[in-house]
N, CA, C and O atoms as a GROMACS GRO file, in nm:
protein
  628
    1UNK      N    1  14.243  16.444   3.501
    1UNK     CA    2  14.292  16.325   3.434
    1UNK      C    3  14.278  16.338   3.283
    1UNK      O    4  14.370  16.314   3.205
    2UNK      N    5  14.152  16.378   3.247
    2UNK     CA    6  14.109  16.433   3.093
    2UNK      C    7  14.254  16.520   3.050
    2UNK      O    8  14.332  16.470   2.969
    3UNK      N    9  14.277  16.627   3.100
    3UNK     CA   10  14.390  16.712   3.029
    3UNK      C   11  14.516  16.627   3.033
    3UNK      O   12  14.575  16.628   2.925
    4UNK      N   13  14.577  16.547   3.136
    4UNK     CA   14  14.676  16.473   3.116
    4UNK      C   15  14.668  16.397   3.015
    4UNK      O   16  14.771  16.396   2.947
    5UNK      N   17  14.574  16.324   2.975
    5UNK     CA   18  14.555  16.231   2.864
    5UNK      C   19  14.585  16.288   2.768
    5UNK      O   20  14.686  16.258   2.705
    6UNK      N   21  14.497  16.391   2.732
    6UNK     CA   22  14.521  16.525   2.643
    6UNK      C   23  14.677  16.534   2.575
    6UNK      O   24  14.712  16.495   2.463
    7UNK      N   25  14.774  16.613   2.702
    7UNK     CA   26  14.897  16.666   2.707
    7UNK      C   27  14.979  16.551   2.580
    7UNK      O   28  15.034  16.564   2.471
    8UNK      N   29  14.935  16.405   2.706
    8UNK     CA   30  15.034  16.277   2.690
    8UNK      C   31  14.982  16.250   2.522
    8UNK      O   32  15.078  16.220   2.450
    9UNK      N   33  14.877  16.254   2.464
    9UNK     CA   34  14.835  16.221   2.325
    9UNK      C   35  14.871  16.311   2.229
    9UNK      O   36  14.885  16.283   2.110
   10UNK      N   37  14.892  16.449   2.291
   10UNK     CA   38  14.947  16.598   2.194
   10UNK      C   39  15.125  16.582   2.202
   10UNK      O   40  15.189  16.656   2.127
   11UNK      N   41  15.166  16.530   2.249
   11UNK     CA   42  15.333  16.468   2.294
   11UNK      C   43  15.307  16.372   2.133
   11UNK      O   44  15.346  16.378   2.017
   12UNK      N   45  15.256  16.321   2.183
   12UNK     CA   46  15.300  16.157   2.096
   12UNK      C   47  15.247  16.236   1.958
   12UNK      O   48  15.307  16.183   1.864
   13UNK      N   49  15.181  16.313   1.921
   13UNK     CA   50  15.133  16.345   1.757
   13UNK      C   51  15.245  16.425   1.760
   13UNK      O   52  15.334  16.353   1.716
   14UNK      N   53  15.285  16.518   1.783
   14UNK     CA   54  15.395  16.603   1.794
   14UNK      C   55  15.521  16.500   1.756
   14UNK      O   56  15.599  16.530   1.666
   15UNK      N   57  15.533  16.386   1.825
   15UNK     CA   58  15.683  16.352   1.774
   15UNK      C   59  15.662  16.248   1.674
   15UNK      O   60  15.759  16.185   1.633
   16UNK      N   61  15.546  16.225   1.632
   16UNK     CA   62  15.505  16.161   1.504
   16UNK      C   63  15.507  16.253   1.355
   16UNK      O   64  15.552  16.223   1.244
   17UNK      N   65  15.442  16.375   1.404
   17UNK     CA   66  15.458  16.489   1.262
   17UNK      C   67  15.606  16.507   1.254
   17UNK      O   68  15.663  16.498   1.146
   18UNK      N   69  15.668  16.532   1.363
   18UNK     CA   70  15.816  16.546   1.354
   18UNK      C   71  15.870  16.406   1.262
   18UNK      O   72  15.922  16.421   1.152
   19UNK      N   73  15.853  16.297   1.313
   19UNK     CA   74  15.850  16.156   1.223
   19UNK      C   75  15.870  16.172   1.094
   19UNK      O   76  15.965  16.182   1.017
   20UNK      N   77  15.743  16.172   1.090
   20UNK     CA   78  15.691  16.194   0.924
   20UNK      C   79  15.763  16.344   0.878
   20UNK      O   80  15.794  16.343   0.758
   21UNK      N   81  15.786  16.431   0.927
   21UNK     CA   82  15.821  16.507   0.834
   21UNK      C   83  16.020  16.513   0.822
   21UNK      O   84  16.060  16.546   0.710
   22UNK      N   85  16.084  16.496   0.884
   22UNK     CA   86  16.186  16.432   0.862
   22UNK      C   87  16.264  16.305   0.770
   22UNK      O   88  16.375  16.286   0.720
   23UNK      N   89  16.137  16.233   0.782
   23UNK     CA   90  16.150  16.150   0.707
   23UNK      C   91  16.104  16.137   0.557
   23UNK      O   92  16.146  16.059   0.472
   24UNK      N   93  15.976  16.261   0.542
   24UNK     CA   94  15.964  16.262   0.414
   24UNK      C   95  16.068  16.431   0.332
   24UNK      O   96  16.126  16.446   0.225
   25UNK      N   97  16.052  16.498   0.419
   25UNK     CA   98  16.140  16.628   0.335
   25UNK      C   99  16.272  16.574   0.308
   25UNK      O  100  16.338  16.486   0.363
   26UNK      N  101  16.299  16.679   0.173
   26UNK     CA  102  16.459  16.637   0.141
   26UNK      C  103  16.592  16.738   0.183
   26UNK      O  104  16.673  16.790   0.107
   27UNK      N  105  16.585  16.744   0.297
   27UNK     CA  106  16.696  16.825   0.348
   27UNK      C  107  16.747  16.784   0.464
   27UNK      O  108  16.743  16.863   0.558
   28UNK      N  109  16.804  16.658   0.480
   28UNK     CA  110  16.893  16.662   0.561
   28UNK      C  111  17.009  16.713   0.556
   28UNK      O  112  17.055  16.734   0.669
   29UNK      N  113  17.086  16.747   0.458
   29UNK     CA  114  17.205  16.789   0.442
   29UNK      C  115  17.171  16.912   0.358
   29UNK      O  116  17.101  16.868   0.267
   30UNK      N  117  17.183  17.034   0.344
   30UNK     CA  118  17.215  17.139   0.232
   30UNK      C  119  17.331  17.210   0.204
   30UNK      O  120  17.424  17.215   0.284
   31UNK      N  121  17.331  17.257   0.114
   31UNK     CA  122  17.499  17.404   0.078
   31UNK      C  123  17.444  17.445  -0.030
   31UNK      O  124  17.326  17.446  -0.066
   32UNK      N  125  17.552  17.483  -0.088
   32UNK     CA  126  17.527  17.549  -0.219
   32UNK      C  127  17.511  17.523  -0.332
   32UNK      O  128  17.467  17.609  -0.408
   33UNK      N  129  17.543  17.389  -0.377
   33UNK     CA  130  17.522  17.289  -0.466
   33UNK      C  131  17.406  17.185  -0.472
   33UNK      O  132  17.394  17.092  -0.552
   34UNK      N  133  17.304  17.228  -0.347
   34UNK     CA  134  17.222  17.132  -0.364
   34UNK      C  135  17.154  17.085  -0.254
   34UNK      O  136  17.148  17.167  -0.162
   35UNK      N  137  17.084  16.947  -0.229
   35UNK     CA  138  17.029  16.896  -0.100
   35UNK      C  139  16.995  16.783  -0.096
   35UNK      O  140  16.916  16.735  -0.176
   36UNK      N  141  17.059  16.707   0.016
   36UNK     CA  142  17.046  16.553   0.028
   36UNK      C  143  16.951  16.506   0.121
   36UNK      O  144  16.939  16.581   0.219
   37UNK      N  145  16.899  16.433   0.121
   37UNK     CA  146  16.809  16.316   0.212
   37UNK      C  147  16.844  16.160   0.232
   37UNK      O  148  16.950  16.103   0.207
   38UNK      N  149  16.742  16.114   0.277
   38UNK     CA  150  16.734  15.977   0.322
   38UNK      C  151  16.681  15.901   0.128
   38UNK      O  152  16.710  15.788   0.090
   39UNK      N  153  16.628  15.973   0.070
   39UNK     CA  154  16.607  15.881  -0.101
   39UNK      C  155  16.662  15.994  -0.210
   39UNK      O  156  16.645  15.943  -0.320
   40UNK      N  157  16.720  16.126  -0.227
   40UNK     CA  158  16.783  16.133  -0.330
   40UNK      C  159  16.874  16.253  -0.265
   40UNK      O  160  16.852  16.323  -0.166
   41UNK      N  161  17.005  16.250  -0.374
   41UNK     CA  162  17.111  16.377  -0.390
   41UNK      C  163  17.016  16.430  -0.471
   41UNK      O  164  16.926  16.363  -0.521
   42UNK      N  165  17.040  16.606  -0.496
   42UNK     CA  166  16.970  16.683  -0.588
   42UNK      C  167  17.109  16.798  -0.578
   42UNK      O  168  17.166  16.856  -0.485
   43UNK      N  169  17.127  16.794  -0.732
   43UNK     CA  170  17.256  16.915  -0.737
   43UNK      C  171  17.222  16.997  -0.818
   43UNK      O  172  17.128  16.966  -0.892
   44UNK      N  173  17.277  17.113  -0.830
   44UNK     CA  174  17.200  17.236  -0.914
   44UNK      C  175  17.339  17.259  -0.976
   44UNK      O  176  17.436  17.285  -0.905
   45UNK      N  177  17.346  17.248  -1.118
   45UNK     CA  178  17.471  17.189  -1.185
   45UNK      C  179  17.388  17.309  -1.318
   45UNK      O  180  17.281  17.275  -1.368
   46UNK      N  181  17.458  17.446  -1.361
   46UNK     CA  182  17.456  17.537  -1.454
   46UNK      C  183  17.322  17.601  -1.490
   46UNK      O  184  17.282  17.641  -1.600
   47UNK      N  185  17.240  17.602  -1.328
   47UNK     CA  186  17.117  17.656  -1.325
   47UNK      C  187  17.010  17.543  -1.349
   47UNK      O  188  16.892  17.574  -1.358
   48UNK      N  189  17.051  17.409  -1.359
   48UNK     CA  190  16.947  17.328  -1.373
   48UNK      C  191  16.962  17.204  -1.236
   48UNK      O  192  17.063  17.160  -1.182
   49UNK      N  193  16.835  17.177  -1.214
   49UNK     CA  194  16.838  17.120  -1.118
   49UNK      C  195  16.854  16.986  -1.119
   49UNK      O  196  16.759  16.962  -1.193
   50UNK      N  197  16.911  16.855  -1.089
   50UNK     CA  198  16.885  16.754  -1.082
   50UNK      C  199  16.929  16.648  -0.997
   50UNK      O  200  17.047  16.649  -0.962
   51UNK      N  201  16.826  16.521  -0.943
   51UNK     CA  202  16.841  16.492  -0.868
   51UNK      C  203  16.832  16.299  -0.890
   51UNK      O  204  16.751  16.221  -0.939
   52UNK      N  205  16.979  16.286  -0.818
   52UNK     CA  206  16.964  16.141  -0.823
   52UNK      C  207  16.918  16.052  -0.749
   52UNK      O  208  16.902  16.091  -0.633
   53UNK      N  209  16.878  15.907  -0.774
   53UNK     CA  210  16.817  15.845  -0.626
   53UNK      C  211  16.895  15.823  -0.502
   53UNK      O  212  16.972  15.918  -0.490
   54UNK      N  213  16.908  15.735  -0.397
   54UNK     CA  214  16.961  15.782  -0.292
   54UNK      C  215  17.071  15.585  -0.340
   54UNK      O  216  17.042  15.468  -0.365
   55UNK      N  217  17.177  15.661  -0.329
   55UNK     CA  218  17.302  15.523  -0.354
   55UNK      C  219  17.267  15.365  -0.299
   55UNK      O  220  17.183  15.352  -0.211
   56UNK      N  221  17.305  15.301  -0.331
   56UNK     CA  222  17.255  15.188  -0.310
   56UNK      C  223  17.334  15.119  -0.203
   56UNK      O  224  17.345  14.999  -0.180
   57UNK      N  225  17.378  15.204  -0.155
   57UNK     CA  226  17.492  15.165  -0.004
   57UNK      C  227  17.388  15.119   0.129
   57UNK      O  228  17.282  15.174   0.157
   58UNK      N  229  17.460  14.987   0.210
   58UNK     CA  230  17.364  14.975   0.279
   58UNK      C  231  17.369  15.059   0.403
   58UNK      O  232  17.324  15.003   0.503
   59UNK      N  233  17.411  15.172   0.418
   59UNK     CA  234  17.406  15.233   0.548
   59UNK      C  235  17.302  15.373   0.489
   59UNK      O  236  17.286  15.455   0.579
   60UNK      N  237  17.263  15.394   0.414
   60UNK     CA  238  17.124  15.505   0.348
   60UNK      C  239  17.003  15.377   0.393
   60UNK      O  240  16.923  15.388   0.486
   61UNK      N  241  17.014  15.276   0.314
   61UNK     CA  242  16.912  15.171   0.336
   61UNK      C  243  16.882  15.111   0.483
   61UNK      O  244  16.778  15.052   0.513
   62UNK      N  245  16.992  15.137   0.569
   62UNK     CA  246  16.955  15.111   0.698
   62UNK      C  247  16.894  15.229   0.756
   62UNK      O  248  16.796  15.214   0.828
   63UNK      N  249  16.956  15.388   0.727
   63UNK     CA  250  16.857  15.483   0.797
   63UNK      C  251  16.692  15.468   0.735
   63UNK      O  252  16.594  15.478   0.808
   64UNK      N  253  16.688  15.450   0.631
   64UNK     CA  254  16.591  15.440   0.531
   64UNK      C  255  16.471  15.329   0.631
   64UNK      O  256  16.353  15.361   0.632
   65UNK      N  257  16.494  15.268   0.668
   65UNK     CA  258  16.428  15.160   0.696
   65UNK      C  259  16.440  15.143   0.873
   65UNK      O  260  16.363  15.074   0.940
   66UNK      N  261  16.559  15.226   0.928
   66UNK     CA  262  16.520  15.299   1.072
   66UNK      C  263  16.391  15.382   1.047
   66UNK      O  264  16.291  15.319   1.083
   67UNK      N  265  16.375  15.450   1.019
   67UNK     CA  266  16.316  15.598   1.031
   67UNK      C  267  16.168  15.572   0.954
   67UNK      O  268  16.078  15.656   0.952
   68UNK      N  269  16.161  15.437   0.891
   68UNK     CA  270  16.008  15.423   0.860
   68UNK      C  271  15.966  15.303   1.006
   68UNK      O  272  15.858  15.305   1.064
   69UNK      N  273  16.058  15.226   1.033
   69UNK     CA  274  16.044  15.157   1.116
   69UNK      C  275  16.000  15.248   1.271
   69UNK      O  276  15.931  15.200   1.361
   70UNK      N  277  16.058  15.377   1.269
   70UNK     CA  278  16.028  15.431   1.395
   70UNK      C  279  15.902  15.503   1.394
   70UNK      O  280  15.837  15.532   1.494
   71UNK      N  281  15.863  15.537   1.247
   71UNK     CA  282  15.742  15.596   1.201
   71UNK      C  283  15.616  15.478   1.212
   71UNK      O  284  15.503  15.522   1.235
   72UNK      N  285  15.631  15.346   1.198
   72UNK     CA  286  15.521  15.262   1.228
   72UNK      C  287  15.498  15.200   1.363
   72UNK      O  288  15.388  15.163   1.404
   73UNK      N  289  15.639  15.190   1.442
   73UNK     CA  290  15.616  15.154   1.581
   73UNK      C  291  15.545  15.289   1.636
   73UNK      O  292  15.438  15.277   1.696
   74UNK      N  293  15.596  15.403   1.618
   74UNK     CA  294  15.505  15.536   1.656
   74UNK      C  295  15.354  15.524   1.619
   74UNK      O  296  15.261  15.558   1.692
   75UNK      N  297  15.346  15.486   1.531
   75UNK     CA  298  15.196  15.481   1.521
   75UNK      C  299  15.094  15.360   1.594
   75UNK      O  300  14.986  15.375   1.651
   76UNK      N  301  15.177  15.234   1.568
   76UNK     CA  302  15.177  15.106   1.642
   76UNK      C  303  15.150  15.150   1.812
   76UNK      O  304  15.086  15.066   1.875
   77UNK      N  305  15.182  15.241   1.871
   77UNK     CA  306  15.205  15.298   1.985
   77UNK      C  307  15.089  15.395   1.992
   77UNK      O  308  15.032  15.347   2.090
   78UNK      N  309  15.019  15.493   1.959
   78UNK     CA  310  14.872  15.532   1.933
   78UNK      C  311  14.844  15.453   1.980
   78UNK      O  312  14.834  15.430   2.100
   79UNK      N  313  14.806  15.338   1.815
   79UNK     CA  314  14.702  15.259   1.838
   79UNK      C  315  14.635  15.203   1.977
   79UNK      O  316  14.536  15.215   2.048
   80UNK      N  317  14.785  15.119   1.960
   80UNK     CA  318  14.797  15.055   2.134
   80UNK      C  319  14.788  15.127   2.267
   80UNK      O  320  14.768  15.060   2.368
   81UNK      N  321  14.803  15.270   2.275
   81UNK     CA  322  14.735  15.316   2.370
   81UNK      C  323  14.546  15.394   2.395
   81UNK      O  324  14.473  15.440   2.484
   82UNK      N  325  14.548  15.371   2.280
   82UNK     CA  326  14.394  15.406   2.279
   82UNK      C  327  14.325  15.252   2.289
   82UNK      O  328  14.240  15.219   2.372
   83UNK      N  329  14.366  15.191   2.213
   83UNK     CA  330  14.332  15.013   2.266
   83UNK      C  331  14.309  15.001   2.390
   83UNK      O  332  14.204  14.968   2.444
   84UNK      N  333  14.443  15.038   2.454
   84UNK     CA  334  14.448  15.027   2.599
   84UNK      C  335  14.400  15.109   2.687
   84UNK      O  336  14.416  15.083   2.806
   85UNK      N  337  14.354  15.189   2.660
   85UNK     CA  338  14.269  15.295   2.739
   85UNK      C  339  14.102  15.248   2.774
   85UNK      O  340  14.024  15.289   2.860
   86UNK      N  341  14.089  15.160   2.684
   86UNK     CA  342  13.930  15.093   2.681
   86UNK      C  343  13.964  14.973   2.731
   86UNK      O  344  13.892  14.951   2.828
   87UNK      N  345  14.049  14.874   2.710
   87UNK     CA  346  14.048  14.777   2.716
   87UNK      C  347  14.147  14.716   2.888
   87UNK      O  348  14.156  14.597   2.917
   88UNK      N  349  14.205  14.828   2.974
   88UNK     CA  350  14.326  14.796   3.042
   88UNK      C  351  14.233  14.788   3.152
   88UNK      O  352  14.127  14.850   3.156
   89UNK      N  353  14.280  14.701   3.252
   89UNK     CA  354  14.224  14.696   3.370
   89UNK      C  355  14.244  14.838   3.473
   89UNK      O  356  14.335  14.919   3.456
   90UNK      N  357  14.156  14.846   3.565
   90UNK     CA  358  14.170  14.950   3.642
   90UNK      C  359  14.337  14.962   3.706
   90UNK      O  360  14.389  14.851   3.715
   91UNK      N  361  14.435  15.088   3.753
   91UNK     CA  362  14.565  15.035   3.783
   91UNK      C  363  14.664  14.956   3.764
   91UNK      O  364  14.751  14.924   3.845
   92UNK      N  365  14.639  14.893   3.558
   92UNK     CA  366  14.730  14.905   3.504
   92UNK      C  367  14.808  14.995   3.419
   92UNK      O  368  14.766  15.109   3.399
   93UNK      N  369  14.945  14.945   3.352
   93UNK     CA  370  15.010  15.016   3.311
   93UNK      C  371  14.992  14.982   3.168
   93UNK      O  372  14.948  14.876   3.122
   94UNK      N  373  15.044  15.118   3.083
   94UNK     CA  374  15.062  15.082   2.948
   94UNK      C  375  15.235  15.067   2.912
   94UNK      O  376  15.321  15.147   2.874
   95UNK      N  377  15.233  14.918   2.946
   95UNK     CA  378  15.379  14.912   2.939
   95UNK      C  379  15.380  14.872   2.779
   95UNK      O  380  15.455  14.936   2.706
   96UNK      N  381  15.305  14.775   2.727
   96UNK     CA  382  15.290  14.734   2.548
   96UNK      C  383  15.328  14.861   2.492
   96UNK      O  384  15.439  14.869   2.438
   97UNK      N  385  15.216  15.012   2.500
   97UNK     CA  386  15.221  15.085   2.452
   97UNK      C  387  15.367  15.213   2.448
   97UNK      O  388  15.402  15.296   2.364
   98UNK      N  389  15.413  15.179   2.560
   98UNK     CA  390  15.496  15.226   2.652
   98UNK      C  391  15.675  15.197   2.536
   98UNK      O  392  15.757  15.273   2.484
   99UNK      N  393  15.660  15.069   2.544
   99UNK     CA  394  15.750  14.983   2.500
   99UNK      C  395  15.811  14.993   2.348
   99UNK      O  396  15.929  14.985   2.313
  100UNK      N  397  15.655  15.019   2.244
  100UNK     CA  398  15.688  15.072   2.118
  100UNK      C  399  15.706  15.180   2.132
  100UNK      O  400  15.792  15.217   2.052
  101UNK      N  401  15.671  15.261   2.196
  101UNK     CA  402  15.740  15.435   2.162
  101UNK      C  403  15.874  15.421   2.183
  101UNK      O  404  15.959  15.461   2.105
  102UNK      N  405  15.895  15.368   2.281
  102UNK     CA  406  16.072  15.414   2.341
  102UNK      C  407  16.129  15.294   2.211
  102UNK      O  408  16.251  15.308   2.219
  103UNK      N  409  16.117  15.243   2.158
  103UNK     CA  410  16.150  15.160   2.007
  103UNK      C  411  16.180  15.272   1.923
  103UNK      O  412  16.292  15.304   1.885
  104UNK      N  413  16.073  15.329   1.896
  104UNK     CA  414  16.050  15.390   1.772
  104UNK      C  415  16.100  15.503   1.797
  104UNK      O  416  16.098  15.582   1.703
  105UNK      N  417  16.188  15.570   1.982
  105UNK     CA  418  16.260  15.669   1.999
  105UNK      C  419  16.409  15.586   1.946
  105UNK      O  420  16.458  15.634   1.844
  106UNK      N  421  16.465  15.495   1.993
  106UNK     CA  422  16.599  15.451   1.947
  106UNK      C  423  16.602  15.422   1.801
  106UNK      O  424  16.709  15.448   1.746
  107UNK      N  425  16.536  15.389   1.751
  107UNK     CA  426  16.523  15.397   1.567
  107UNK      C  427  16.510  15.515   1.514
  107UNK      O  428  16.518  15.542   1.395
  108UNK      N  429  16.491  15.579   1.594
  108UNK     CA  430  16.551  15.709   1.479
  108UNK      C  431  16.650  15.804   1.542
  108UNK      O  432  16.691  15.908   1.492
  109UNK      N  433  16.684  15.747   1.669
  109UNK     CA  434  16.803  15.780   1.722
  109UNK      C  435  16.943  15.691   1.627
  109UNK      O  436  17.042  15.744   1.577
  110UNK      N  437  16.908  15.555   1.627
  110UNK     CA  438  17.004  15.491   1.571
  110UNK      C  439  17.034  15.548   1.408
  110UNK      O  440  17.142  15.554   1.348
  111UNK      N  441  16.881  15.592   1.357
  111UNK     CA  442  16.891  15.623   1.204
  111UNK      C  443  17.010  15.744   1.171
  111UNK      O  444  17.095  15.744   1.082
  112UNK      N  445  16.981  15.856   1.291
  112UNK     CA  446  17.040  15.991   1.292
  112UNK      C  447  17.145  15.915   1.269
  112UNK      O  448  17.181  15.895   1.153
  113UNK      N  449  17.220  15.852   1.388
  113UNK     CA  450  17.347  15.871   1.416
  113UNK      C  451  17.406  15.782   1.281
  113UNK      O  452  17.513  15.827   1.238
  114UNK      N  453  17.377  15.718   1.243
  114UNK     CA  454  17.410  15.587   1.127
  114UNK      C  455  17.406  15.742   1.009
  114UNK      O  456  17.488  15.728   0.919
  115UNK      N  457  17.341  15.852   1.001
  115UNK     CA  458  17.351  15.938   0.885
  115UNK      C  459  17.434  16.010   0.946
  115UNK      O  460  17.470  16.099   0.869
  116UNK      N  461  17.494  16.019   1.066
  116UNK     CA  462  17.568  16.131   1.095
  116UNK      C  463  17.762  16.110   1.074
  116UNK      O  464  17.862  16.181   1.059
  117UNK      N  465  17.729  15.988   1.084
  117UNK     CA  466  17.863  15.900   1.052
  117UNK      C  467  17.900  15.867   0.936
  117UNK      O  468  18.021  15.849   0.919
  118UNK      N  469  17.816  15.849   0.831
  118UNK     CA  470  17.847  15.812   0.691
  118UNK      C  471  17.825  15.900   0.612
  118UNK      O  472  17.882  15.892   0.504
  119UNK      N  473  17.741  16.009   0.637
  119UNK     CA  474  17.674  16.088   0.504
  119UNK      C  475  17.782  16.172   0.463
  119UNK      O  476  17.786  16.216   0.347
  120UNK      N  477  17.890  16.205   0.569
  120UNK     CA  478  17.993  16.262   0.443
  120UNK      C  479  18.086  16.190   0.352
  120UNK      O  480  18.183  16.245   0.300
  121UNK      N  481  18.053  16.051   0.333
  121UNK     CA  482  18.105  16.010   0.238
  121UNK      C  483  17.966  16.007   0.073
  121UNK      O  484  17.995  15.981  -0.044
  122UNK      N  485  17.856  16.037   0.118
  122UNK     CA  486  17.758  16.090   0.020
  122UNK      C  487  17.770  16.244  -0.015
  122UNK      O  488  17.803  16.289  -0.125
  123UNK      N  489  17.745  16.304   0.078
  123UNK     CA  490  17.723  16.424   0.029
  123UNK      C  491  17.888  16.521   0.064
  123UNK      O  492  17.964  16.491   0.156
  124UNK      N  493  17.915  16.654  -0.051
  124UNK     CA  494  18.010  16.745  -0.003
  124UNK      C  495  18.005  16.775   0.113
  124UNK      O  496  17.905  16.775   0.185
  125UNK      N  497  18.165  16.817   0.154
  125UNK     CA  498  18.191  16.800   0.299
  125UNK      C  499  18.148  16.955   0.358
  125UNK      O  500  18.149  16.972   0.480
  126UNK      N  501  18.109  17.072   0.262
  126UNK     CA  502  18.132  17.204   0.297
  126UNK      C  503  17.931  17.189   0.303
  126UNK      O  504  17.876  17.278   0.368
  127UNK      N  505  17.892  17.144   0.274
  127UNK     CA  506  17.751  17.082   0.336
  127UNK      C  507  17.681  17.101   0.460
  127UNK      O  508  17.736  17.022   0.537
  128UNK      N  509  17.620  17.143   0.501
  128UNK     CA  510  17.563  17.149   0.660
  128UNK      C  511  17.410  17.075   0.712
  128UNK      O  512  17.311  17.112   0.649
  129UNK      N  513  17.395  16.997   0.799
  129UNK     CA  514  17.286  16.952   0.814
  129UNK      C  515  17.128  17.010   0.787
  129UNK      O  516  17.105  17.125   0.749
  130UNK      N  517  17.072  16.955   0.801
  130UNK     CA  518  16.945  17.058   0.706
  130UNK      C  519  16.835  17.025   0.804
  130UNK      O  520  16.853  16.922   0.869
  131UNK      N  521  16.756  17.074   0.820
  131UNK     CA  522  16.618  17.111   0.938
  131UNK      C  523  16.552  16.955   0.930
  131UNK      O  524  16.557  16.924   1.049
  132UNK      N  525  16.514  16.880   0.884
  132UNK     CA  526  16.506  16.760   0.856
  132UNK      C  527  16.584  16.662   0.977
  132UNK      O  528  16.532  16.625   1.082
  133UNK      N  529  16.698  16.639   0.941
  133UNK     CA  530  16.783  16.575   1.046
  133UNK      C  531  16.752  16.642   1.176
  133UNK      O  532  16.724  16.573   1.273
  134UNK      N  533  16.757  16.800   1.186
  134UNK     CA  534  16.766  16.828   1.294
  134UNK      C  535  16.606  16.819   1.383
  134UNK      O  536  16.592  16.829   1.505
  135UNK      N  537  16.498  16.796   1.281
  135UNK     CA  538  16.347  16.726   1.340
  135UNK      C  539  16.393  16.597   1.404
  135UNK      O  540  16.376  16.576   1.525
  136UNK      N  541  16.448  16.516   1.329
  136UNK     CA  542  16.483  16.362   1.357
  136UNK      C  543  16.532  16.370   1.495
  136UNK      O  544  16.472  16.310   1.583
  137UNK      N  545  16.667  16.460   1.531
  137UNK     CA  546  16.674  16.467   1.678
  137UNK      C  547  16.587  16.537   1.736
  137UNK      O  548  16.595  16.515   1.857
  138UNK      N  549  16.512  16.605   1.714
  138UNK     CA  550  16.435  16.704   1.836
  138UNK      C  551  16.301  16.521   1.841
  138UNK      O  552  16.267  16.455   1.940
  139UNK      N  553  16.278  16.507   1.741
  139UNK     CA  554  16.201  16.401   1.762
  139UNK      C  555  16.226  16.272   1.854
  139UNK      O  556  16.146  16.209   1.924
  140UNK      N  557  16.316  16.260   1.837
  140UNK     CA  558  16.411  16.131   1.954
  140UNK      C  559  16.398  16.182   2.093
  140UNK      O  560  16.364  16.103   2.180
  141UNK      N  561  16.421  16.303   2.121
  141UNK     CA  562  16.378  16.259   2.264
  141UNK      C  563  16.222  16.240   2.333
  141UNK      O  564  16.173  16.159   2.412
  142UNK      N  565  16.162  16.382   2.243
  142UNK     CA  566  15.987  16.353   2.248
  142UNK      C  567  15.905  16.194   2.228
  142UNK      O  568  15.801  16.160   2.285
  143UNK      N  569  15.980  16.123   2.141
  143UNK     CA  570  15.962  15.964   2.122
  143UNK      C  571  15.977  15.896   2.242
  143UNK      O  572  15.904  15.798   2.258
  144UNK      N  573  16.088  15.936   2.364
  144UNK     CA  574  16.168  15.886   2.449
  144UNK      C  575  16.073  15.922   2.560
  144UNK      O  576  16.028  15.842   2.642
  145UNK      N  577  16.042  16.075   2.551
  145UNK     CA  578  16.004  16.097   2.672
  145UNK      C  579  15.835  16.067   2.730
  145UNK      O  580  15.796  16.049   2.846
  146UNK      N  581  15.755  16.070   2.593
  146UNK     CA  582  15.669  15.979   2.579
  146UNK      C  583  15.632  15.835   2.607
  146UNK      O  584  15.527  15.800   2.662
  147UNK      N  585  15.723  15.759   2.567
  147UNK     CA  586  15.717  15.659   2.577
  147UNK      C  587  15.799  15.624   2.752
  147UNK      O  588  15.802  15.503   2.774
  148UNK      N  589  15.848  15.695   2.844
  148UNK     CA  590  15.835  15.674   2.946
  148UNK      C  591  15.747  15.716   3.000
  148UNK      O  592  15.738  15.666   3.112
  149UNK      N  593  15.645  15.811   2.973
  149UNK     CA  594  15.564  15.856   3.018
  149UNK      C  595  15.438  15.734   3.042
  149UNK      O  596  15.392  15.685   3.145
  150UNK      N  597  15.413  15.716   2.921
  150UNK     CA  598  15.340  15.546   2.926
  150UNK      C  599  15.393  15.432   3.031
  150UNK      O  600  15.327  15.368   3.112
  151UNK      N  601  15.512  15.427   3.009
  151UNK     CA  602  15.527  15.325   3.136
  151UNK      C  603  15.502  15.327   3.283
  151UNK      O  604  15.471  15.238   3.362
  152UNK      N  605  15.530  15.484   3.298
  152UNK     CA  606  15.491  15.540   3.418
  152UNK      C  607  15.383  15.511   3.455
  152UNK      O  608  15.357  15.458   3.564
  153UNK      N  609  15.257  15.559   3.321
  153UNK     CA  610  15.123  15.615   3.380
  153UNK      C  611  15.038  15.489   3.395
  153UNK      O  612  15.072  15.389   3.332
  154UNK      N  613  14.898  15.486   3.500
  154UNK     CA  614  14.876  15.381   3.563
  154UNK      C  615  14.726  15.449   3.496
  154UNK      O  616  14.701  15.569   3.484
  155UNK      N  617  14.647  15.342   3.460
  155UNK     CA  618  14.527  15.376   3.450
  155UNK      C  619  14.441  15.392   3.574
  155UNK      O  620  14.474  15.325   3.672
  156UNK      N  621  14.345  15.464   3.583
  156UNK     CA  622  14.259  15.509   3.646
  156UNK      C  623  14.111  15.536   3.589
  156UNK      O  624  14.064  15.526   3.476
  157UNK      N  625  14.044  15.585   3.747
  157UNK     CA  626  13.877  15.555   3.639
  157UNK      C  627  13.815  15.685   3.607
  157UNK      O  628  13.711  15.689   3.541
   0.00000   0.00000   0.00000
């Protein structure tokens, strides 16, 4: 039971570093001119680098605020299962805990797709997604599959 707990708590940090680091590196998008994110363009314009903040359009501000939102229900989701690990009756479920993960998997599912649809009107089209975004999805399902995992699992003694 110890190593399952284990597994199920090394899952959930795993798609939290993925979280956080998607959400803080600046490469969702790269090419040759440069590299975009969720808060600035950065263009390399006659060997010098520079980088502007992220447009004031509200579909940046909605991934912007997905993807921290999925980063605090993820953590919100920890909490609440270590809460609940002390505090749950014998042969219940962690459905509370259960409930914010699979949240904080569709918020940054919704964030991706909301950047996957608009960002070529931000960034050049000869551009290619950048390791960043592609954390954000590997992270969405680990968020997902976690957080059914919690609903599933039944405490025991």
């Amino acid at each position: 039971m110890l190593l399952l707990l284990l597994a199920i708590v090394l899952l959930h940090i795993i798609a939290l570093v993925l979280l956080f680091v998607s959400t803080i590196v600046s490469v969702w998008t790269s090419g040759d001119s440069g590299t975009s994110d969720l808060w600035s363009n950065c263009t390399t314009i006659n060997g010098g680098y520079r980088c502007d903040p992220a447009s004031s359009g509200e579909w940046i501000q909605a991934v912007q605020a997905l993807m921290i939102l999925s980063i605090i229900f993820s953590c919100l989701s920890l909490f609440l299962f270590f809460c609940q690990l002390f505090t749950l009756q014998k042969g219940g479920r962690f459905f509370v805990t259960g409930t914010f993960q699979i949240l904080a998997s569709l918020f940054v599912m919704s964030g991706a797709i909301i950047y996957t649809v608009m960002s070529p009107d931000w960034v050049p089209e000869k551009d290619v997604f950048g390791y960043s975004y592609i954390l954000a999805w590997v992270a969405f399902p680990l968020a997902l599959i976690s957080g059914l995992i919690y609903v599933i699992l039944r405490k025991r003694e």
